[in-house]
Wavefront OBJ file of the C-alpha trace (Angstrom):
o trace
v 0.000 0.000 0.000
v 3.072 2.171 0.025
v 3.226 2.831 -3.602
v 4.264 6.221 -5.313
v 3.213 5.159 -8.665
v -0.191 3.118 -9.080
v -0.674 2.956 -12.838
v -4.633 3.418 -13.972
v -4.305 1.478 -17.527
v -7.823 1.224 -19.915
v -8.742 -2.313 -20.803
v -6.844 -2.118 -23.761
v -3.780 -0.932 -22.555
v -3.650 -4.169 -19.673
v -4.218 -6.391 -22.502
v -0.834 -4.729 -23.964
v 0.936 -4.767 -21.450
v -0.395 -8.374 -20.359
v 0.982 -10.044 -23.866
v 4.207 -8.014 -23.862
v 4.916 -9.216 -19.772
v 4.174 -13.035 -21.626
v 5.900 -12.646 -25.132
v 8.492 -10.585 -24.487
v 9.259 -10.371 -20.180
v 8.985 -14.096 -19.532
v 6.162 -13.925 -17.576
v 4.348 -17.102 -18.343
v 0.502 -16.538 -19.010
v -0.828 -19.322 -16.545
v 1.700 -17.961 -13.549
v -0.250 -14.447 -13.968
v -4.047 -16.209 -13.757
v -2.547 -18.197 -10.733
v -1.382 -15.548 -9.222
v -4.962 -13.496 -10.277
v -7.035 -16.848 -8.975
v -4.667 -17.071 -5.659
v -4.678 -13.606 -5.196
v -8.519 -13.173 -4.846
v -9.145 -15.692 -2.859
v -6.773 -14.122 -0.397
v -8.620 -11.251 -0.618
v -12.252 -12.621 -0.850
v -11.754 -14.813 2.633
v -10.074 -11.091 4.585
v -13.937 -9.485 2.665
v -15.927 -12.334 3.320
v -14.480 -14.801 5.798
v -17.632 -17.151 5.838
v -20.157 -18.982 3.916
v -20.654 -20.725 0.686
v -18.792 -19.376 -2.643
v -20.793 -19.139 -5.880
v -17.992 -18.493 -8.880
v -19.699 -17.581 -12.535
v -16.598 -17.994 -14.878
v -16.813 -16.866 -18.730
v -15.241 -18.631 -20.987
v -12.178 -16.145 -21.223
v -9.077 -15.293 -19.314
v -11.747 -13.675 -16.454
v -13.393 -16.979 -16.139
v -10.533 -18.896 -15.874
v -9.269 -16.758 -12.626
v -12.394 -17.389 -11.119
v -11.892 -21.105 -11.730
v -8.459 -20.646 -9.937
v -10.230 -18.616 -7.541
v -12.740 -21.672 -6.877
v -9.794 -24.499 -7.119
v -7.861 -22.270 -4.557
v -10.914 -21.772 -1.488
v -12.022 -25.693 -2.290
v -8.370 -26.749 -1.301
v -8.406 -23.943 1.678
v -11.810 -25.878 2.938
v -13.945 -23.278 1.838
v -17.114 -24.176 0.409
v -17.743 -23.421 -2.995
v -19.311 -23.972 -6.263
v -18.528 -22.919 -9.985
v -20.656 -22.127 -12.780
v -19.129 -22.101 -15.744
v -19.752 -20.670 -19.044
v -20.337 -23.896 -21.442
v -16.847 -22.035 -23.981
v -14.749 -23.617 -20.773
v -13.427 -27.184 -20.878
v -15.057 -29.767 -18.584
v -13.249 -30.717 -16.959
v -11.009 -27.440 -16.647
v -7.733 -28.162 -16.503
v -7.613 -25.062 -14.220
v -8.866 -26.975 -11.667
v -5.682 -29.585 -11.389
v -7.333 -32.384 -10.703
v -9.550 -30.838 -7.601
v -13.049 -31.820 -7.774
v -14.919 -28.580 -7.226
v -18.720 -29.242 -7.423
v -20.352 -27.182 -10.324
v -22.016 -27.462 -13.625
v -22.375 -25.295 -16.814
v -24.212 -22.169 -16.207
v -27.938 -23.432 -16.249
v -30.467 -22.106 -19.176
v -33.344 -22.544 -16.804
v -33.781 -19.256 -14.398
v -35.127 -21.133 -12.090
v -32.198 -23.163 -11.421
v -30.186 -20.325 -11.724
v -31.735 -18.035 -8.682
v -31.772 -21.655 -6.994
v -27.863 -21.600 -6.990
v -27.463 -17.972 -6.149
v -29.842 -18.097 -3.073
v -27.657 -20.784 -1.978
v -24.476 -18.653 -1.880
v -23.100 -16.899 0.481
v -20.755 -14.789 -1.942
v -21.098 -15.062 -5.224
v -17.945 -13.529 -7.488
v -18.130 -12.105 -11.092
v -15.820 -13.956 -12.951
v -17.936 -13.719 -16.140
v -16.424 -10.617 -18.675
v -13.982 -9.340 -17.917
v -12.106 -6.256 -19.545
v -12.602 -6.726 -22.840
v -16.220 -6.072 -22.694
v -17.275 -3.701 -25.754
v -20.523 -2.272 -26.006
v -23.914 -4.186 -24.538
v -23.514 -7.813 -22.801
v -25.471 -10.560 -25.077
v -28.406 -11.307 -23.818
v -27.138 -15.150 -22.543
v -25.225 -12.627 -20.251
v -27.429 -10.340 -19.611
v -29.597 -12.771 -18.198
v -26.704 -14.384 -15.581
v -26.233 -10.327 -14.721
v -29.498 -9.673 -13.787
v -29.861 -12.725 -11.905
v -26.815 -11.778 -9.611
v -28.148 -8.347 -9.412
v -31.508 -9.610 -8.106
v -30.077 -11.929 -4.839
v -29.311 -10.300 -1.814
v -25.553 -11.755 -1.842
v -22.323 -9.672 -1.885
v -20.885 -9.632 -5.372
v -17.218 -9.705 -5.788
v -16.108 -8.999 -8.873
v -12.568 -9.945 -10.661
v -10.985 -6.590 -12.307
v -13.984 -5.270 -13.843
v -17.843 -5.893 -12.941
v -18.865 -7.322 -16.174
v -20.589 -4.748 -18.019
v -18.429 -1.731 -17.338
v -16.687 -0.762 -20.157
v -12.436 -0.785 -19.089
v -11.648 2.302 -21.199
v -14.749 4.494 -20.270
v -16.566 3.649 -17.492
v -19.509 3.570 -19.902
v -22.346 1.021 -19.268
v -24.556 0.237 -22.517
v -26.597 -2.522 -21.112
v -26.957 -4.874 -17.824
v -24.504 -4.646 -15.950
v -22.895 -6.104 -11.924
v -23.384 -4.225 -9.459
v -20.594 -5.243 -7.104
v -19.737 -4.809 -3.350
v -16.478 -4.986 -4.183
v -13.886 -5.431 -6.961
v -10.540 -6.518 -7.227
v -8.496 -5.150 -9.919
v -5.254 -7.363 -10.843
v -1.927 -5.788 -11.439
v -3.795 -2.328 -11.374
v -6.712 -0.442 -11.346
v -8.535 0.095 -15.037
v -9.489 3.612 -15.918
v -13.208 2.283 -16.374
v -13.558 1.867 -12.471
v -12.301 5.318 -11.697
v -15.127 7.099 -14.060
v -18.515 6.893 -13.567
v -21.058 5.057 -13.945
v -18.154 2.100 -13.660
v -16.847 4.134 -10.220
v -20.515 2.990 -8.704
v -21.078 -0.239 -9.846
v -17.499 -1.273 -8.516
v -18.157 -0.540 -4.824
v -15.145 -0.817 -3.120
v -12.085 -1.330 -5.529
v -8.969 -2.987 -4.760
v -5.846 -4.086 -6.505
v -3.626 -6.942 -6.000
v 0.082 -7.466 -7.392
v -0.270 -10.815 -9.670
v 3.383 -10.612 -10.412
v 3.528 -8.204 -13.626
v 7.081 -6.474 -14.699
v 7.562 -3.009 -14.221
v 4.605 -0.435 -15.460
v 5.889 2.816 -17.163
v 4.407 5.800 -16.903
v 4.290 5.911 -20.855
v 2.182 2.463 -20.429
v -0.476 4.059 -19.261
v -3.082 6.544 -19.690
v -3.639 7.317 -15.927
v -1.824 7.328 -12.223
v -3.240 7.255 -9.012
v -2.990 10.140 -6.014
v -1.472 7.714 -3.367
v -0.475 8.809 0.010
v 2.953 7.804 -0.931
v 2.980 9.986 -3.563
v 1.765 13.044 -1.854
v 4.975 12.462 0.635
v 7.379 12.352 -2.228
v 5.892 15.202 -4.021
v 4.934 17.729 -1.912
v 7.053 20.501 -0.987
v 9.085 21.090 2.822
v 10.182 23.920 5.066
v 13.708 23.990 5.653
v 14.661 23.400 9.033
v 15.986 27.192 9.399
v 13.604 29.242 7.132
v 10.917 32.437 7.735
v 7.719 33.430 5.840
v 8.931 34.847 2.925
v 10.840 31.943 2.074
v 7.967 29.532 2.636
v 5.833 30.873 -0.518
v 4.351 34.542 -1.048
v 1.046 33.810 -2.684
v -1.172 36.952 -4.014
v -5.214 35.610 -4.030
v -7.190 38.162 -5.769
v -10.868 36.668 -5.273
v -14.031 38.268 -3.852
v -17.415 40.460 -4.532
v -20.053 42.254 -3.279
v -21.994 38.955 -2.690
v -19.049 36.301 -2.603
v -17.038 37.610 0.305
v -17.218 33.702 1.410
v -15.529 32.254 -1.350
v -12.580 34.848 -0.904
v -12.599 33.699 2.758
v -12.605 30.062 1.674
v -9.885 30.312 -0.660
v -7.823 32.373 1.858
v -8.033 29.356 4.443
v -7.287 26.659 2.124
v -4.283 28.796 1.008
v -3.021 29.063 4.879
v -3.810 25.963 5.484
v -1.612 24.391 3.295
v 1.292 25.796 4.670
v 1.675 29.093 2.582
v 4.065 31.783 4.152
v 2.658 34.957 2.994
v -0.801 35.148 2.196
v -1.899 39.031 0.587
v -5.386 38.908 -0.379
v -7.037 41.596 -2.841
v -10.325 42.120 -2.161
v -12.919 44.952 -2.916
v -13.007 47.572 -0.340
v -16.466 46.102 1.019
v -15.350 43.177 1.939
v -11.938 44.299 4.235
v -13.638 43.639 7.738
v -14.945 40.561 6.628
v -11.746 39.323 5.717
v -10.290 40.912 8.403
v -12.427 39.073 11.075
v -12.688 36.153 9.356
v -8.543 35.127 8.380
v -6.856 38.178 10.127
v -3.730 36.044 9.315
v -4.064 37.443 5.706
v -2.488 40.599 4.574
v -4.893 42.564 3.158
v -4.036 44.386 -0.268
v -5.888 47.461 -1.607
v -7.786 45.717 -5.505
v -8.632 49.303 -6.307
v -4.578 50.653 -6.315
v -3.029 49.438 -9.144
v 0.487 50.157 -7.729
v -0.396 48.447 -4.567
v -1.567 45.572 -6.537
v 1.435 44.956 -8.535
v 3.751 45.974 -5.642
v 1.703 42.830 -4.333
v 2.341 40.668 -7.232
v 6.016 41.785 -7.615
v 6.483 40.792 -4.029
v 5.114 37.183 -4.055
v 5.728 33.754 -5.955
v 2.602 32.501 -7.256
v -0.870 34.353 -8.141
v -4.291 33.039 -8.166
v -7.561 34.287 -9.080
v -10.740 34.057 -9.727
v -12.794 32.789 -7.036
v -16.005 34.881 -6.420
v -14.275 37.605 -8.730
v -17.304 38.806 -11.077
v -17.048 39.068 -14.648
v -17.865 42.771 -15.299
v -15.395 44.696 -17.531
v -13.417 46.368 -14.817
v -12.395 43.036 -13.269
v -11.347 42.013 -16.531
v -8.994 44.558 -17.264
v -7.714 44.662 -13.172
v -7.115 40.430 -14.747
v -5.422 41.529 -17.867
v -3.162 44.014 -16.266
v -1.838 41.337 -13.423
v -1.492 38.279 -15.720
v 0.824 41.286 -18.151
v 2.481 41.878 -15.265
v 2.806 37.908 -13.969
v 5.963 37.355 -15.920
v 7.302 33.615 -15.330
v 5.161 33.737 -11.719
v 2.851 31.117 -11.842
v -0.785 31.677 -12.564
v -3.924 30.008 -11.216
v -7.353 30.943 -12.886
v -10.540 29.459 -11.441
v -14.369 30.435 -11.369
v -14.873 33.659 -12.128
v -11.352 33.979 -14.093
v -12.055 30.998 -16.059
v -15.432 32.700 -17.090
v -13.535 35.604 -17.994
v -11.067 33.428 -20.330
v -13.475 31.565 -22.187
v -15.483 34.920 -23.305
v -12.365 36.192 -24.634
v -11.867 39.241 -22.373
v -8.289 37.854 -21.049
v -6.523 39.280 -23.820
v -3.068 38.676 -24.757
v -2.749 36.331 -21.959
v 0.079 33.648 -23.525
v 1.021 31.407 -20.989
v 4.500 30.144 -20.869
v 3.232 26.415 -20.642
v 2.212 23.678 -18.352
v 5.429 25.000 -15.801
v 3.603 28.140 -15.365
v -0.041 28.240 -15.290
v -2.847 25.739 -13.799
v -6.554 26.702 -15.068
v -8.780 24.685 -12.497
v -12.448 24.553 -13.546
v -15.600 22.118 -12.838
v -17.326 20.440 -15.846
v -19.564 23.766 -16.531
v -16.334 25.992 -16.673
v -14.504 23.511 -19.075
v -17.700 23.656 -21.515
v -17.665 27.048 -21.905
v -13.902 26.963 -22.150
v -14.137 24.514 -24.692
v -17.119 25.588 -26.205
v -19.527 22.711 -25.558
v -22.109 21.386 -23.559
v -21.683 20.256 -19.824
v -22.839 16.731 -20.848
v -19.913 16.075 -23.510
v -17.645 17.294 -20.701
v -19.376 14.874 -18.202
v -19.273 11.782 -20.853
v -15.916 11.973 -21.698
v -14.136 13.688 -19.374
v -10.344 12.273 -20.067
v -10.542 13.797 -23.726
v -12.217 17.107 -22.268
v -9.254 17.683 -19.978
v -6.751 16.498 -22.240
v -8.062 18.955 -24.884
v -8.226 21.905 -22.662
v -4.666 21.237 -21.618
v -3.351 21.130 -25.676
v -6.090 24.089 -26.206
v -4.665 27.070 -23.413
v -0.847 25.662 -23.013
v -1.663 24.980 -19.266
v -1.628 22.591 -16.601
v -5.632 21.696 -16.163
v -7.579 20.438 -12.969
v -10.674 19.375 -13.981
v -13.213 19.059 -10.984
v -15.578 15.960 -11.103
v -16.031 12.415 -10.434
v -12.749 11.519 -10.263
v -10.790 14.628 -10.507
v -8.167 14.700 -12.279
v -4.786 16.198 -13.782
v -3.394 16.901 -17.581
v -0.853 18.659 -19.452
v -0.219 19.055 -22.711
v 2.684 17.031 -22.852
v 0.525 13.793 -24.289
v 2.951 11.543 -22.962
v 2.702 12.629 -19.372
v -0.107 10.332 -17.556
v -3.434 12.001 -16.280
v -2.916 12.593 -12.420
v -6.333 10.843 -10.637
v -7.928 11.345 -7.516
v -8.732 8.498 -5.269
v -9.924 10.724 -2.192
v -13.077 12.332 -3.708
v -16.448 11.733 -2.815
v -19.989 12.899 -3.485
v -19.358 14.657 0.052
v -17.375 17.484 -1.678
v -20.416 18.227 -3.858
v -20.979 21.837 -2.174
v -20.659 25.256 -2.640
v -17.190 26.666 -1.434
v -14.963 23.627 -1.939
v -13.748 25.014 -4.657
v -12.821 27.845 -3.431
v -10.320 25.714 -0.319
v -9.115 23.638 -3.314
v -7.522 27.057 -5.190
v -6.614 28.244 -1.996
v -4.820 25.114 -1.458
v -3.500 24.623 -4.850
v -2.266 28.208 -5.042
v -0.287 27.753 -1.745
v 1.134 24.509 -3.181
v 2.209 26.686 -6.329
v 3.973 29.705 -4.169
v 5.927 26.889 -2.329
v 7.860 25.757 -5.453
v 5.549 23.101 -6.384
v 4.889 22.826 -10.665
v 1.345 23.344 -11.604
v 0.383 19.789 -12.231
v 1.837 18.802 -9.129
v 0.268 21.711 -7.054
v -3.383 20.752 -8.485
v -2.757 16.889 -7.643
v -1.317 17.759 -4.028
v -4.286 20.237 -3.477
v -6.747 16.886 -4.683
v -4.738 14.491 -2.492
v -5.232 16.656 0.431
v -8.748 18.124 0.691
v -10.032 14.936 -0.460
v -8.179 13.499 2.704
v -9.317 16.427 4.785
v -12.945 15.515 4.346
v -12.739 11.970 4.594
v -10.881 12.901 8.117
v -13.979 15.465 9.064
v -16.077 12.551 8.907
v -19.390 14.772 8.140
v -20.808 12.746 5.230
v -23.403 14.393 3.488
v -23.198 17.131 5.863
v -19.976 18.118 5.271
v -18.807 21.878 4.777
v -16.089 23.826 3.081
v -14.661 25.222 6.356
v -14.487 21.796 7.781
v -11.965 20.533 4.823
v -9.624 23.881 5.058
v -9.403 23.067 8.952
v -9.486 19.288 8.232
v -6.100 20.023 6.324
v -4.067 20.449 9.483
v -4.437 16.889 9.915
v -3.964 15.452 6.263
v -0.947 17.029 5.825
v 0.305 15.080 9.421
v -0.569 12.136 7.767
v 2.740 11.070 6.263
v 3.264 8.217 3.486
v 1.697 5.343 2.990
v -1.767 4.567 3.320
v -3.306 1.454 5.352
v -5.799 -0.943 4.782
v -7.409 -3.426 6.899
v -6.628 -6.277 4.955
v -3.657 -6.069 5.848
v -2.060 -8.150 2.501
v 1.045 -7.193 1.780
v 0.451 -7.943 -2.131
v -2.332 -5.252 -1.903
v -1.518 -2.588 -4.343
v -4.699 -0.639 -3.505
v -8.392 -0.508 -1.183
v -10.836 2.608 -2.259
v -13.712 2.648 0.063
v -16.974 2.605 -1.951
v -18.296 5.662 -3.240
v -21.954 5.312 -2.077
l 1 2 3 4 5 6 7 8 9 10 11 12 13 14 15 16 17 18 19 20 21 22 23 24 25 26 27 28 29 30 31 32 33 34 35 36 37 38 39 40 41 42 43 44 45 46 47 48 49 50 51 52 53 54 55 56 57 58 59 60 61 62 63 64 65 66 67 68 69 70 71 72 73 74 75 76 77 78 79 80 81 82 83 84 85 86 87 88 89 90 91 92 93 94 95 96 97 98 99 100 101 102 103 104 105 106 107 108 109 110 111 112 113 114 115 116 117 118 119 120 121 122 123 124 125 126 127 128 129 130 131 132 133 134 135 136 137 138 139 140 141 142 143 144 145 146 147 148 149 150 151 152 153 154 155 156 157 158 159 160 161 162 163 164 165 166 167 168 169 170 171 172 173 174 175 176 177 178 179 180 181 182 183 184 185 186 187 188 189 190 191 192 193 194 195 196 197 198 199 200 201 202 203 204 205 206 207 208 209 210 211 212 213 214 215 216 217 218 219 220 221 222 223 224 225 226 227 228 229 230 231 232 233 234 235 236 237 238 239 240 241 242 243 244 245 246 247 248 249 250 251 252 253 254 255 256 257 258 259 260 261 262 263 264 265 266 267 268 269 270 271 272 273 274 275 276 277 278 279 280 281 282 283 284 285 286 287 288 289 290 291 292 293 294 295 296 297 298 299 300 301 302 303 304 305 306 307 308 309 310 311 312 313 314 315 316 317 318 319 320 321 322 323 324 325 326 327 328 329 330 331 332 333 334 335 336 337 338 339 340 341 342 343 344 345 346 347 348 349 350 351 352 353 354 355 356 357 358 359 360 361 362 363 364 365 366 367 368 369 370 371 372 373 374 375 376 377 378 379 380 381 382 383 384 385 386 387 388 389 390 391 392 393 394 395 396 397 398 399 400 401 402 403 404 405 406 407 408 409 410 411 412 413 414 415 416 417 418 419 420 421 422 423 424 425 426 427 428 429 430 431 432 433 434 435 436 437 438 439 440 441 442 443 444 445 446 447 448 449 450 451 452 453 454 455 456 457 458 459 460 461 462 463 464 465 466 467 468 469 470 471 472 473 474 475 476 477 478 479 480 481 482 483 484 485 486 487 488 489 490 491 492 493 494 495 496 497 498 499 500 501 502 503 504 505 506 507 508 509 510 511 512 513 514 515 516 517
């Protein structure tokens, strides 16, 4: 569980790098499905310690770790039966010679829901990641049958019906308490609706070569890679060494989000915090983070005396978008230089109507644009729903589009560049929780700070993820959880150093997301 690099391959991609670890690392195809088979049932007995086993096996390379699977718990004592797609052998040579009581998947439903309601656990072994479009309807059938009992489903790197690249669902599809992902975690179970039906997702080392980063099209936020990348005080320092960041955010009717951002900024360890806000808003901000140095928005030489004096800017949240904030934007982001540059909300709006002129970012080393699926539509000039149903090409493109490092908000979150070879950065510590007004505003607080401490755009946006997602899994608030609560929560995220835990305690565990629901 200690790993800095979890790689997030689509289907396609693990069936690459699967046949090059055979034909070309030496990795003989039936080690890897013993490994898969032995690995789950490991992990099925910590999940499920008692009770009868029902395993539905396909006739593919999914089936045949759940026949491994079933071999593996018979020999352990474990009670179980296998149901097997009739495209398998019988007898399976899988099954070495053990005599694990089954039969070909019956046609009759009625024997069907007469084997489920005998199990215990039943695992989805059936698909698989190869899965394109709509499961036939022999499939279908088996699906909705599993769906319909009231057993756990445990299902083996994909829940059959979720496509591996997308996350898309086109027909029935398992709806599993838990699945375990083999070698890593596929793309299809980060995105929704795949994220749901997966429940809680976990990955187990089968005994794969090295992944490269080029492998892939994704990585994982770990905990171990939040220690490696984030930035540190010197022993011997003082506040002007530990990052000046300028926040210009805040109106007439969003002092809050100005407050917000201010907090998550602090929070995150930030030195020197100046704040430009409207003159209306001063004794708010006062009272509210007195730890901020306030900055007059109206003076331009104060404000770029500000900017000159600090290492990162950000801006946007509760700005406005009327004409003089545009040009009080245009003149700071002229004045920026090589500083780096964070636009959210209000700035992003700005951008995408074209009133940011002449604004040429240096590239992905210098500016991070950080908006939610609405923002990146009107960035990109689309509707929210494209954004929402592919939202790996929608960050991708807005990262080639502006020249910029690109946070896109959502369900995961998640981190491009333009560089195409560079692997989206994903966030594992999001929930539906964070799905309030305000969060946004901590998270370019937070991200900002991570900038003015020396941190690279891509990396400061993935920290700032890593962290308030942690933060409000720490609050413990659920549904009720609110955006002041993750800014304080990040006292104790950042104390949380390296690698993250998982009561399984397996040391071939790679990775254990609690379900999303």
């Amino acid at each position: 569980m200690g790993r800095a690099f979890v790689p997030v391959p689509t289907g396609s991609q693990s069936a690459a790098f699967d046949r090059r670890a055979i034909e070309s690392e030496g990795v003989p195809q039936p080690v890897l499905m013993e490994n898969a088979g032995r690995g789950a049932a490991q992990v099925l007995t910590r999940l499920f310690p008692r009770g009868t086993v029902l395993v539905l096996a396909g006739a593919g390379n999914n089936g045949g770790d759940g026949v491994v699977l079933a071999r593996t718990l018979q020999s352990w004592g474990r009670p179980v039966e296998l149901l097997f797609d009739s495209g398998r052998p019988n007898p399976d040579p899988l099954l070495h010679g053990w005599e694990v009581s089954g039969e070909t998947i019956p046609d009759d439903d009625v024997r069907l829901v007469a084997h489920l309601q005998a199990a215990d656990v039943v695992v989805d072994a059936l698909l698989g990641t190869g899965i394109r479009g709509a499961p036939r309807p022999a499939q279908a059938r088996v699906i909705r049958a599993m769906n319909d009992t009231d057993c756990p489903v445990l299902a083996l790197d994909i829940p059959s019906g979720v496509d591996a690249d997308t996350g898309a669902v086109e027909g029935e599809v398992v709806r599993a308490r838990a699945t375990l992902a083999f070698g890593a975690p596929k793309l299809g179970t980060l995105l929704h609706p795949g994220r749901e039906m997966s429940g809680r997702l976990l990955a187990v080392e089968i005994g794969f070569p090295p992944w490269e980063r080029t492998d892939v099209s994704g990585r994982l936020l770990t905990p171990e890679w939040a220690h490696r990348h984030r930035p540190r005080r010197p022993l011997v320092t003082h506040k002007n060494a530990a990052g000046r960041l300028l926040l210009v955010a805040g109106s007439a009717r969003m002092g809050g989000a100005a407050v917000l951002a201010a907090r998550g900024a602090l929070r995150s360890g930030v030195g020197y915090l100046r704040v430009a806000v409207p003159k209306d808003l001063r004794s708010v901000l006062q009272s509210a983070v007195p730890e901020a140095v306030q900055v007059e928005r109206d003076d331009p030489d104060a404000l770029g005396e500000a900017l000159a004096a600090s290492d990162a800017l950000a801006a946007g949240p509760g700005l406005g978008t009327d004409s003089e904030t545009a040009r009080l934007l245009v003149g700071l982001l002229a004045e920026a230089g090589n500083r780096p540059v964070l636009l959210d909300a209000d700035a992003l709006n700005l951008l995408a109507a074209g009133q940011l002129t002449h604004w040429d970012p240096a590239g992905p080393e210098t500016a991070l644009l950080t908006p939610h699926p609405g923002e990146a539509a009107r960035l990109l000039d689309r509707s929210s729903a494209e954004v929402g149903d592919d939202p790996v090409q929608a960050v991708r493109e807005l990262a080639r589009r502006y020249g910029a490092a690109v946070l896109l908000k959502g369900a995961p979150s998640m981190v491009a560049t333009p560089r195409e070879a560079d692997p989206l950065l994903i966030s594992a510590t999001g929930s539906s929780d964070l799905a309030r007004a305000g969060m946004g505003d901590v998270l370019t607080g937070s991200a900002g700070a991570f900038l003015a401490r020396g941190a690279d755009p891509a990396v400061a946006g993935g920290l700032a993820l890593h962290f308030t997602g942690l933060a409000a899994l720490l609050a413990g608030e659920g549904e009720a959880l609110l955006p002041g609560s993750v800014a304080e929560g990040l006292v104790r995220a950042l104390a949380m150093e390296g690698a993250g835990t998982s009561p399984l305690e397996l040391s071939s565990l790679i990775l254990d997301l609690p379900r999303p629901w």
